[in-house]
Biopython code that builds the backbone (N, CA, C, O; Angstrom):
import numpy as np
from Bio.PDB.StructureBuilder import StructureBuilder

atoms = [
    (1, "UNK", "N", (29.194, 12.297, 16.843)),
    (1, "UNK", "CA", (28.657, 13.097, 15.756)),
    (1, "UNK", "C", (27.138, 13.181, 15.910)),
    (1, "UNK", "O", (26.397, 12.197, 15.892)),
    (2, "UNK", "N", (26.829, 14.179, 16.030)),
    (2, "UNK", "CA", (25.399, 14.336, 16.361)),
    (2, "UNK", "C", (24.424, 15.193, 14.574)),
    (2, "UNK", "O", (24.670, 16.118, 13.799)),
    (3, "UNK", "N", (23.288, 14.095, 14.746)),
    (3, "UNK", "CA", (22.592, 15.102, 13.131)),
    (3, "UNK", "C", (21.874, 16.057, 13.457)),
    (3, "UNK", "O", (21.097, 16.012, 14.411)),
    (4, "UNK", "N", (22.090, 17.386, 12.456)),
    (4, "UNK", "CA", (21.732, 18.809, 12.621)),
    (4, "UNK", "C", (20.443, 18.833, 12.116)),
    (4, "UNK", "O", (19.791, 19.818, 12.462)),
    (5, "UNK", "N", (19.716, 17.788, 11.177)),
    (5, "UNK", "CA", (18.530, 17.672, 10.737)),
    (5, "UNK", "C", (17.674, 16.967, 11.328)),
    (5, "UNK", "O", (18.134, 16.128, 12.103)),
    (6, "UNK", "N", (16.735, 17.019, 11.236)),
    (6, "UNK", "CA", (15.688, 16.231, 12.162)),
    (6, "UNK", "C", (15.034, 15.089, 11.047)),
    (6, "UNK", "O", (15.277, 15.273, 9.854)),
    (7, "UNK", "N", (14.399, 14.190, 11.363)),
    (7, "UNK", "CA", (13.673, 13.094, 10.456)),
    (7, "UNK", "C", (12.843, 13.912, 9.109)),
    (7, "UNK", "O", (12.863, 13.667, 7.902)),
    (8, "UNK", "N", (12.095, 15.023, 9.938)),
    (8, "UNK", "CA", (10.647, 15.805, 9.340)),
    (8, "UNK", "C", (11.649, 15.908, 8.229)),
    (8, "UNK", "O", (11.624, 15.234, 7.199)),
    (9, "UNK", "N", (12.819, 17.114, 8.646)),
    (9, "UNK", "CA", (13.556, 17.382, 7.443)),
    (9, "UNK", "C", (14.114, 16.499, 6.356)),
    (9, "UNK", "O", (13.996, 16.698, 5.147)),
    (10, "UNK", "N", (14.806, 15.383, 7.009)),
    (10, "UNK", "CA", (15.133, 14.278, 5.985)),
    (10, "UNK", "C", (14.079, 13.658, 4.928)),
    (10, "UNK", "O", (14.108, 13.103, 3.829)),
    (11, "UNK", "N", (13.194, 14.045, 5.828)),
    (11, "UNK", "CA", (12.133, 13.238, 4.438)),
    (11, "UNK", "C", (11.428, 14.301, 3.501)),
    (11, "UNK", "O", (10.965, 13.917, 2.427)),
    (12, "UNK", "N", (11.342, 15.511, 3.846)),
    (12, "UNK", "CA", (11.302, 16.418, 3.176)),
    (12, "UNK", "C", (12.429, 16.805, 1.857)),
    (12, "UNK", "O", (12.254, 17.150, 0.688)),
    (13, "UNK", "N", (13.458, 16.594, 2.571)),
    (13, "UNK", "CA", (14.856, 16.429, 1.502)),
    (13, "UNK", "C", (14.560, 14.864, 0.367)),
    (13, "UNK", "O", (15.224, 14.819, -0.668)),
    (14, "UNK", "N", (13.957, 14.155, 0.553)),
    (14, "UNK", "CA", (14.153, 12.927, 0.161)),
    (14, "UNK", "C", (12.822, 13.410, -1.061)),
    (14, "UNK", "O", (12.732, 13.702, -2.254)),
    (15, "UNK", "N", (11.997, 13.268, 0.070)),
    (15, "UNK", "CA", (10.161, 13.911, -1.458)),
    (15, "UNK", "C", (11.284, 14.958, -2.466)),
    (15, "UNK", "O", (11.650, 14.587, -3.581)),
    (16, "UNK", "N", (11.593, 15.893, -2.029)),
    (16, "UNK", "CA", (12.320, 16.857, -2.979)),
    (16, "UNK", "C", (13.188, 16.821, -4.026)),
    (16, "UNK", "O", (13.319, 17.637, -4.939)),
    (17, "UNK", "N", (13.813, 15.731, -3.802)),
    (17, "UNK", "CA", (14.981, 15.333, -4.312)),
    (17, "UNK", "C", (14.328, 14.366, -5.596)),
    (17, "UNK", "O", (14.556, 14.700, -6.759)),
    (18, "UNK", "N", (13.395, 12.991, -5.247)),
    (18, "UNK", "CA", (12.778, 12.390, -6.087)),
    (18, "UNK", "C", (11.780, 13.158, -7.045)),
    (18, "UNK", "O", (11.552, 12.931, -8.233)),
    (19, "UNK", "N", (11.269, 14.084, -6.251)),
    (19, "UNK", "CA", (10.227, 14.672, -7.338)),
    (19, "UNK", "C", (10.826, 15.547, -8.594)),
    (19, "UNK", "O", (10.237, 15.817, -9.641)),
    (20, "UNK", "N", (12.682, 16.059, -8.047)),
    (20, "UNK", "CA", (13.777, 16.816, -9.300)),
    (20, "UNK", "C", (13.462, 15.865, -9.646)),
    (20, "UNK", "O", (12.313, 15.840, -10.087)),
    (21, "UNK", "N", (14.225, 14.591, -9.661)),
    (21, "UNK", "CA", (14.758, 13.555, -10.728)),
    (21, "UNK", "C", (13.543, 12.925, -11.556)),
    (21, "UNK", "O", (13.729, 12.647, -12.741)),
    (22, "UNK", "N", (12.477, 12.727, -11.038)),
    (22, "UNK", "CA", (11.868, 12.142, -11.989)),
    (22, "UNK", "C", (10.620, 13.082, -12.562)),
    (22, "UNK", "O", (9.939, 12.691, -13.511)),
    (23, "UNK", "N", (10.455, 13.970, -12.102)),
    (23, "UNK", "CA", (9.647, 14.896, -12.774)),
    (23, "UNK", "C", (9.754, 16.263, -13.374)),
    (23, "UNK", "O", (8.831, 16.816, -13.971)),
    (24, "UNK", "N", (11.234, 16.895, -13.127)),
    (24, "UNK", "CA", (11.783, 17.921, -13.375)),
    (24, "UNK", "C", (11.231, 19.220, -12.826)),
    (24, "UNK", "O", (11.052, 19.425, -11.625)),
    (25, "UNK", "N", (10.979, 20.067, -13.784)),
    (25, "UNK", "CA", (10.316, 21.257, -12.879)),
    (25, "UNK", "C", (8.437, 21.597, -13.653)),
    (25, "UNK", "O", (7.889, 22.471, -14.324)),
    (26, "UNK", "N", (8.135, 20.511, -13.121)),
    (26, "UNK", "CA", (6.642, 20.486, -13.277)),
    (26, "UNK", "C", (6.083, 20.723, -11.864)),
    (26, "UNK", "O", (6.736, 20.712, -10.821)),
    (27, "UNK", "N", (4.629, 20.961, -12.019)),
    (27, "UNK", "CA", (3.959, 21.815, -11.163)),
    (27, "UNK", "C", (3.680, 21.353, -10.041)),
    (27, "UNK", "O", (3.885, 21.849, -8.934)),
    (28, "UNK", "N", (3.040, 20.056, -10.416)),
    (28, "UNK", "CA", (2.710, 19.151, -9.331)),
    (28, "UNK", "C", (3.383, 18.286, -9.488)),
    (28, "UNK", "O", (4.294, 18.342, -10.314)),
    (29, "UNK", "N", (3.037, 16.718, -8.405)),
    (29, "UNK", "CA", (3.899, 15.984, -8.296)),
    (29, "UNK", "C", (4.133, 14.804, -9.317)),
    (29, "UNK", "O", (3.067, 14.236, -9.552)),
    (30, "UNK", "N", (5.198, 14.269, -9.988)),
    (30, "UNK", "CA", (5.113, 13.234, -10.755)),
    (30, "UNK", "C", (4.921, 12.036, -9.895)),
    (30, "UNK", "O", (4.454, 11.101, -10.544)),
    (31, "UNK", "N", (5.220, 11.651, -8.115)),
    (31, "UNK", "CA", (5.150, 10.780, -8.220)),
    (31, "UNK", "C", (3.543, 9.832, -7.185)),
    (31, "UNK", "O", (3.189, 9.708, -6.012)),
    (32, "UNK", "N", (3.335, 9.644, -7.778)),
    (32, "UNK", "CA", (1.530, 9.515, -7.593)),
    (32, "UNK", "C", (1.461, 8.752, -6.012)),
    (32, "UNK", "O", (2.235, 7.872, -5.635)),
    (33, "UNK", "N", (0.547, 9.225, -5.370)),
    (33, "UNK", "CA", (0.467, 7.779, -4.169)),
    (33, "UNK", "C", (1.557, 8.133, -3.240)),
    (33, "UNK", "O", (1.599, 7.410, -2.245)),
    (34, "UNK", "N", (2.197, 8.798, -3.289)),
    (34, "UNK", "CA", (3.930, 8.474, -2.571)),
    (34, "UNK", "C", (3.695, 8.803, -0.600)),
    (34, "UNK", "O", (3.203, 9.628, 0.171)),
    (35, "UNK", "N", (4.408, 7.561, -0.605)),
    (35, "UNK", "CA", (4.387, 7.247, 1.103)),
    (35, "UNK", "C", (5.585, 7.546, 1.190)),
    (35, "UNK", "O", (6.390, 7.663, 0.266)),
    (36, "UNK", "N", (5.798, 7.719, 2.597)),
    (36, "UNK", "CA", (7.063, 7.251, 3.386)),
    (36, "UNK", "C", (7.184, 5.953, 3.493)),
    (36, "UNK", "O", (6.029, 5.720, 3.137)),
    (37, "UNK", "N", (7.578, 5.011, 3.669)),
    (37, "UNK", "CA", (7.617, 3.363, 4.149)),
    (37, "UNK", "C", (8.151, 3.230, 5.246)),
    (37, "UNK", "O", (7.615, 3.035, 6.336)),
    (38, "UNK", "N", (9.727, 3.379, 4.863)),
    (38, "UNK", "CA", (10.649, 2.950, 6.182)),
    (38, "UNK", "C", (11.505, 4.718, 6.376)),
    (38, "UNK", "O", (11.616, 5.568, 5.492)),
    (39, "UNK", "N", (12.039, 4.807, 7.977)),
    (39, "UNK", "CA", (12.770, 5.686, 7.942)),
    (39, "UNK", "C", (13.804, 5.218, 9.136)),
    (39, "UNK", "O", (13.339, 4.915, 10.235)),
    (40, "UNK", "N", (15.303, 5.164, 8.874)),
    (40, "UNK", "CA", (16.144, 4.900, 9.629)),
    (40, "UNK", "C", (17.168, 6.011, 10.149)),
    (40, "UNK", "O", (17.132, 7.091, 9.560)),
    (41, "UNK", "N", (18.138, 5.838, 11.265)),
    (41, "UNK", "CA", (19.096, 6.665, 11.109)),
    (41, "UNK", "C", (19.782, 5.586, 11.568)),
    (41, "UNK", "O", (19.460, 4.698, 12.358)),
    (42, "UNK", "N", (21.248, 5.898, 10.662)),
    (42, "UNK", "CA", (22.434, 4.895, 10.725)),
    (42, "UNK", "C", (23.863, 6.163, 11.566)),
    (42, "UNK", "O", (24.671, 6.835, 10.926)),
    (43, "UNK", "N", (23.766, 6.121, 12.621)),
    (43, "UNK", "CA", (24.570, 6.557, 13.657)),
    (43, "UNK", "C", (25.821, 6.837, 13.785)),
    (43, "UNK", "O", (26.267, 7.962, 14.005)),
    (44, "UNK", "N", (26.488, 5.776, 13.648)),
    (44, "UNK", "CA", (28.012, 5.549, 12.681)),
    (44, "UNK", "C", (28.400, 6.570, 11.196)),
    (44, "UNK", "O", (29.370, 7.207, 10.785)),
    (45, "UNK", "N", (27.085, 6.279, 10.768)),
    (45, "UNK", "CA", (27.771, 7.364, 9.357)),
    (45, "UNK", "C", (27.045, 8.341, 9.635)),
    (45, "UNK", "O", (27.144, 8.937, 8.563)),
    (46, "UNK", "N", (26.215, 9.134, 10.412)),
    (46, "UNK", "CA", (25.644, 10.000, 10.959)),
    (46, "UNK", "C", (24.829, 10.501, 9.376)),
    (46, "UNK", "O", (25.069, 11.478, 8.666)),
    (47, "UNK", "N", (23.677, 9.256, 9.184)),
    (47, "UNK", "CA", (22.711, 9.217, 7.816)),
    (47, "UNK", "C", (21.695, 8.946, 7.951)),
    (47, "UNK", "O", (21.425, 7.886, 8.515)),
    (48, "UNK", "N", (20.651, 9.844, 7.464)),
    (48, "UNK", "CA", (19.170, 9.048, 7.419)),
    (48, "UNK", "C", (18.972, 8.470, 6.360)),
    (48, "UNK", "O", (19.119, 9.107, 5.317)),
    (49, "UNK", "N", (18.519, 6.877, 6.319)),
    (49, "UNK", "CA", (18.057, 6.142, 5.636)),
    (49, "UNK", "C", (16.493, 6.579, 5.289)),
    (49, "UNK", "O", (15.698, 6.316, 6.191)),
    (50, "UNK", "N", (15.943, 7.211, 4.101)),
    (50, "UNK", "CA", (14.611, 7.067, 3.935)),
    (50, "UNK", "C", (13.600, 6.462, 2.597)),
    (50, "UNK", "O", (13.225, 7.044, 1.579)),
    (51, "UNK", "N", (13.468, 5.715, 2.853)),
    (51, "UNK", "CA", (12.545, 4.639, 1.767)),
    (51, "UNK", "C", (10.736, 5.634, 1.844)),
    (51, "UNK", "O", (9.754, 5.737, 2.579)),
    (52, "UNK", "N", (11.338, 6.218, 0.371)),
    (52, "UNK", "CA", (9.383, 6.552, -0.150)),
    (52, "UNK", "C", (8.993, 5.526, -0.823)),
    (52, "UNK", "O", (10.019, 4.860, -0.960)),
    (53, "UNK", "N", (7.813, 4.780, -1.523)),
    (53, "UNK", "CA", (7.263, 4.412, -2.278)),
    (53, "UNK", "C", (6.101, 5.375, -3.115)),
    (53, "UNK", "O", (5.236, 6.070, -2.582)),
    (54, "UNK", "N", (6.293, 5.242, -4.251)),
    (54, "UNK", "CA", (5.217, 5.793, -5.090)),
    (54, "UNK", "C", (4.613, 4.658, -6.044)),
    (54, "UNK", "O", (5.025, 3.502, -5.948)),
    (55, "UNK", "N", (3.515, 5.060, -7.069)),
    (55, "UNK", "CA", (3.013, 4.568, -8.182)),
    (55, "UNK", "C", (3.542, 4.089, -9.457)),
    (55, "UNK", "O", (3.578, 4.940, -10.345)),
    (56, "UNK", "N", (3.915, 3.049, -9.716)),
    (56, "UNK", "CA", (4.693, 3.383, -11.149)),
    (56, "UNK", "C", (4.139, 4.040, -12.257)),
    (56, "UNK", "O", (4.061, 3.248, -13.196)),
    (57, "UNK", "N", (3.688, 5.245, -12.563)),
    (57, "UNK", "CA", (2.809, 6.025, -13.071)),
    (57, "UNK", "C", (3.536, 5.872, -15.224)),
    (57, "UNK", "O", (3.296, 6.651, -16.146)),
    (58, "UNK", "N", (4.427, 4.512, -15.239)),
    (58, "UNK", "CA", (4.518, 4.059, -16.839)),
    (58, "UNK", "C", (3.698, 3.476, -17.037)),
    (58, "UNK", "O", (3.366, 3.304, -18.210)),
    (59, "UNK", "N", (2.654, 2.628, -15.513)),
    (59, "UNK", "CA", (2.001, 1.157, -15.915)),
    (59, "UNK", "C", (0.631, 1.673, -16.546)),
    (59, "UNK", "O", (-0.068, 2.637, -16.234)),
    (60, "UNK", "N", (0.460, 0.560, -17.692)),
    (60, "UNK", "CA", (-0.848, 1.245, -18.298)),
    (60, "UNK", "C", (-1.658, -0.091, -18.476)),
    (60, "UNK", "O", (-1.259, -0.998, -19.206)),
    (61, "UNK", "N", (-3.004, -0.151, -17.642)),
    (61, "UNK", "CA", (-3.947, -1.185, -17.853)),
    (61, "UNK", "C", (-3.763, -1.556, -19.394)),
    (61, "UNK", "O", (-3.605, -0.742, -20.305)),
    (62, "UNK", "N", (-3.819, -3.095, -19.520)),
    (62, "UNK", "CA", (-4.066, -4.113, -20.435)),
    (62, "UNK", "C", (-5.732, -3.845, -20.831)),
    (62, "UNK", "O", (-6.656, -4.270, -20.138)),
    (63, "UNK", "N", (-5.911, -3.008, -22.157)),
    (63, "UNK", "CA", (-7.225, -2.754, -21.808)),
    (63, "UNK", "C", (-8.451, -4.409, -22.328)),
    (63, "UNK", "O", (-9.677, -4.314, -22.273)),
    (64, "UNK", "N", (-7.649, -5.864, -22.823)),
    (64, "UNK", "CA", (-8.687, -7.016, -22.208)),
    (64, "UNK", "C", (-8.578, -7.171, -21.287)),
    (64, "UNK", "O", (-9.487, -7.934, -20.963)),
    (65, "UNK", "N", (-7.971, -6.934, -20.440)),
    (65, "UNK", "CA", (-7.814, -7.453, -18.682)),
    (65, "UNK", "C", (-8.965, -6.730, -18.336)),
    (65, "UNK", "O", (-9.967, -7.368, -18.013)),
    (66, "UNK", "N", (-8.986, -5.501, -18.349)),
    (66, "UNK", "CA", (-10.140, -4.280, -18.246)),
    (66, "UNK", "C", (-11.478, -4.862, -18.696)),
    (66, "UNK", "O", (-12.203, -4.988, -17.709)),
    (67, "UNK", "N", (-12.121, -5.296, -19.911)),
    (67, "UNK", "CA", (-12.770, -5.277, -20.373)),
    (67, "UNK", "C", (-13.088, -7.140, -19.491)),
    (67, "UNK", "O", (-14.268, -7.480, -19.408)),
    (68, "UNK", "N", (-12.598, -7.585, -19.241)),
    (68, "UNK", "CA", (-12.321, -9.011, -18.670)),
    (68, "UNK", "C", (-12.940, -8.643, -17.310)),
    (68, "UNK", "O", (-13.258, -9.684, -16.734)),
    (69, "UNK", "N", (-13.225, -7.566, -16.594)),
    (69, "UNK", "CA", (-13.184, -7.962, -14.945)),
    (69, "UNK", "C", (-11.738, -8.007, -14.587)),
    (69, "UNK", "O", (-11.505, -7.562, -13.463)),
    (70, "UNK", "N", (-10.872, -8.366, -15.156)),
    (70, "UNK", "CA", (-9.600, -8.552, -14.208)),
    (70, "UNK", "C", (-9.383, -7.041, -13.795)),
    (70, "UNK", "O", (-9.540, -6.101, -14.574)),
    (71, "UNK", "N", (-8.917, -6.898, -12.170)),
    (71, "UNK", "CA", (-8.024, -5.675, -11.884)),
    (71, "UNK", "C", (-6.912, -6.322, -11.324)),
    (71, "UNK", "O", (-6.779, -7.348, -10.657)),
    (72, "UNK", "N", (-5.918, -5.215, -11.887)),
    (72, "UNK", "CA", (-4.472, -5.836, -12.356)),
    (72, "UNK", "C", (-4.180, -4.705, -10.952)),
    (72, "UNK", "O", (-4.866, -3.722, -10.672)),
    (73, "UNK", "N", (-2.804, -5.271, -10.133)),
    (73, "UNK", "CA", (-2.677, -3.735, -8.966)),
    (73, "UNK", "C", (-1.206, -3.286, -9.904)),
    (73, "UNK", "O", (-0.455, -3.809, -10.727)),
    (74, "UNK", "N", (-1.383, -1.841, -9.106)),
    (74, "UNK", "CA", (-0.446, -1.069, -10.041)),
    (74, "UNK", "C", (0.817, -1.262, -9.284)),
    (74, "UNK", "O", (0.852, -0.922, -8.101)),
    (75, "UNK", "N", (1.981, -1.841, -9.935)),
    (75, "UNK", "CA", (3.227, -1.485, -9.532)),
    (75, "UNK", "C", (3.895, -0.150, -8.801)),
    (75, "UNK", "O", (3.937, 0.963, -9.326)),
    (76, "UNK", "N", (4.449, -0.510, -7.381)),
    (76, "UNK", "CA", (4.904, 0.618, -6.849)),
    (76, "UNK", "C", (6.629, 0.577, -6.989)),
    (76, "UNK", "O", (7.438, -0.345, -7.097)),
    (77, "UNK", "N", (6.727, 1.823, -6.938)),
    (77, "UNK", "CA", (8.683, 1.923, -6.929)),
    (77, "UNK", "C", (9.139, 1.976, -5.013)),
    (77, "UNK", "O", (8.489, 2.118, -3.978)),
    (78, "UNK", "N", (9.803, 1.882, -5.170)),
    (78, "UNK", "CA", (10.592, 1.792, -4.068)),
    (78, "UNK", "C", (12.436, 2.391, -4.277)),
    (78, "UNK", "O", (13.354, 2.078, -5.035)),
    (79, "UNK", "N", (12.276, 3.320, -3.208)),
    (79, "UNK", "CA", (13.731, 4.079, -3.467)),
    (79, "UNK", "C", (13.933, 4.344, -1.738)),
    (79, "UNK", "O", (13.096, 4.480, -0.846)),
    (80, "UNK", "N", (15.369, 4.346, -1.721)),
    (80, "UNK", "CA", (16.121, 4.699, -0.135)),
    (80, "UNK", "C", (17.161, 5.712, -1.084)),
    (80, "UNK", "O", (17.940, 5.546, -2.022)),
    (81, "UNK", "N", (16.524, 7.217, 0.022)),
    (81, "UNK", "CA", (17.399, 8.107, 0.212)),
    (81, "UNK", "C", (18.480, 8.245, 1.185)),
    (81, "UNK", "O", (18.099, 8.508, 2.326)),
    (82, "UNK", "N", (19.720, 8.132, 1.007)),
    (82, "UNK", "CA", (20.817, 8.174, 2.335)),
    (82, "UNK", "C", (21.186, 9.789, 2.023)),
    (82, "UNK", "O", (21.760, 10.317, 1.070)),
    (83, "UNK", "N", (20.616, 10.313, 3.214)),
    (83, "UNK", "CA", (20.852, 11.631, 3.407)),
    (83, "UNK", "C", (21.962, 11.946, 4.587)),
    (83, "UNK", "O", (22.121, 11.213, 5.563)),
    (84, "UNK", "N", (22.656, 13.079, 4.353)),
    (84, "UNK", "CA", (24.004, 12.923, 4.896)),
    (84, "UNK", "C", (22.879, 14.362, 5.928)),
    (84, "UNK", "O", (22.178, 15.315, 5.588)),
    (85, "UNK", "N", (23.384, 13.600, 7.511)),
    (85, "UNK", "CA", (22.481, 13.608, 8.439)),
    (85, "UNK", "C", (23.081, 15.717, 9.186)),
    (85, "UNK", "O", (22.444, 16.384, 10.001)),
    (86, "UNK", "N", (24.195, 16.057, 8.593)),
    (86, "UNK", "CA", (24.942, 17.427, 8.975)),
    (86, "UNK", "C", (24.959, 18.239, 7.947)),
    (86, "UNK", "O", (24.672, 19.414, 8.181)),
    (87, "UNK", "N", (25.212, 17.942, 6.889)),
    (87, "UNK", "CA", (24.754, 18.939, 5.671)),
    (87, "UNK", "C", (23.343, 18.857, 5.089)),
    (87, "UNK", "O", (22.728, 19.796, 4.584)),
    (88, "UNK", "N", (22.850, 17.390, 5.256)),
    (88, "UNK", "CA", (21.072, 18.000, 4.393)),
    (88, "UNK", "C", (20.935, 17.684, 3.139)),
    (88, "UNK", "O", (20.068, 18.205, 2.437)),
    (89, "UNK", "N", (21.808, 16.754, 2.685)),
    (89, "UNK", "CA", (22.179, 16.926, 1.281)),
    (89, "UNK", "C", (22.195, 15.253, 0.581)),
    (89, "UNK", "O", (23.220, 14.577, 0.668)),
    (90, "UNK", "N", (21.297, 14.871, 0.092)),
    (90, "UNK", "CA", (21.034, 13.280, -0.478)),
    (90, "UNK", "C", (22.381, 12.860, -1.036)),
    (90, "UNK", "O", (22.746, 13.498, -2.024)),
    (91, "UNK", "N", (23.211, 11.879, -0.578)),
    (91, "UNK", "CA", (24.503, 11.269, -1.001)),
    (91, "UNK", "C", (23.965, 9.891, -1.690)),
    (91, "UNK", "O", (24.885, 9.383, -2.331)),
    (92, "UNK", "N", (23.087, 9.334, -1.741)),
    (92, "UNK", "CA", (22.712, 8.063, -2.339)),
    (92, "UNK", "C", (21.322, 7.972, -2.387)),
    (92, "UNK", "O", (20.454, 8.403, -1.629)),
    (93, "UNK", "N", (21.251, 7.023, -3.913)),
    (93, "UNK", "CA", (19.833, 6.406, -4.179)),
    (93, "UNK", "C", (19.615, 5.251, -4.499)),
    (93, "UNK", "O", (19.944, 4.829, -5.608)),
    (94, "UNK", "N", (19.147, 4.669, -3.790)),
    (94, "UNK", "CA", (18.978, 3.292, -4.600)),
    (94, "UNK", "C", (17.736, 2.440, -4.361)),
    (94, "UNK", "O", (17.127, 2.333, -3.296)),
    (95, "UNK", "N", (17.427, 1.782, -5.664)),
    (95, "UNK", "CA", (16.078, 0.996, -5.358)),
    (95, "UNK", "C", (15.882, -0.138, -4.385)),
    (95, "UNK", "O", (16.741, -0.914, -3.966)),
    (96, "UNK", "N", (14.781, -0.099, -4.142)),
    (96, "UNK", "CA", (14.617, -1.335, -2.834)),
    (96, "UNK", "C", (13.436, -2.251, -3.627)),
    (96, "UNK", "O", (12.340, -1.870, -4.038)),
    (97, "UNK", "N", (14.012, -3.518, -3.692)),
    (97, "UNK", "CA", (12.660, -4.710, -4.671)),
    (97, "UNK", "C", (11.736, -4.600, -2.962)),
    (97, "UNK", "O", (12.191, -4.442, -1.829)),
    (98, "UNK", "N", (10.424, -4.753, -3.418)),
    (98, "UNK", "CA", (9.778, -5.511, -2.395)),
    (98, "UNK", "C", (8.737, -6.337, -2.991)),
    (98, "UNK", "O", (8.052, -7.074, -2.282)),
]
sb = StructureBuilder()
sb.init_structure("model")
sb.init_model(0)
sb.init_chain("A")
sb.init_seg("    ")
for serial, (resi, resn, name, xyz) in enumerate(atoms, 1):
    if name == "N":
        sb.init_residue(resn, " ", resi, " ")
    sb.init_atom(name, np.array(xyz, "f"), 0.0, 1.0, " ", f" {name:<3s}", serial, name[0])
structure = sb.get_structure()
């Protein structure tokens, strides 16, 4: 079984897919910062594995921490898209702790 999509595309499908779900149809992007991290292909199920990370853009400075000198780092999300590697089409999501 050989995949009809290429990586570029899979992760293009993957940004696309996260930016529906968590931002709907707004203009720009809801999800702030957002990398690629990891990108796999799993051969056997003919799937790209692709892990974005973004910003957790709920977290809101403690404003004594602020006023303290403390900088607090902002929580990132972590998600793996399993994209089905012949149709193009995200079959799974799930979070990744890191």
């Amino acid at each position: 079984m050989q995949a009809k999509i290429d990586v570029k595309k899979a992760v293009e499908i993957a940004i696309e897919f996260a930016e529906h779900i968590y931002g709907g149809e707004k203009e720009e992007s809801p999800l702030q910062a957002k990398r690629v991290e990891e990108v796999d292909f799993l051969e056997e199920k003919n799937r790209w594995l692709i892990t974005l990370g973004w910003n957790d853009t709920a977290f809101k400075e403690i404003p004594s921490a602020e006023m303290a000198g403390a900088k607090s780092k902002i929580p990132r999300t972590f998600k793996v898209f399993h994209i089905d590697a012949e149709l193009g089409e995200v079959i799974k999501m799930e979070t990744k702790e890191h």
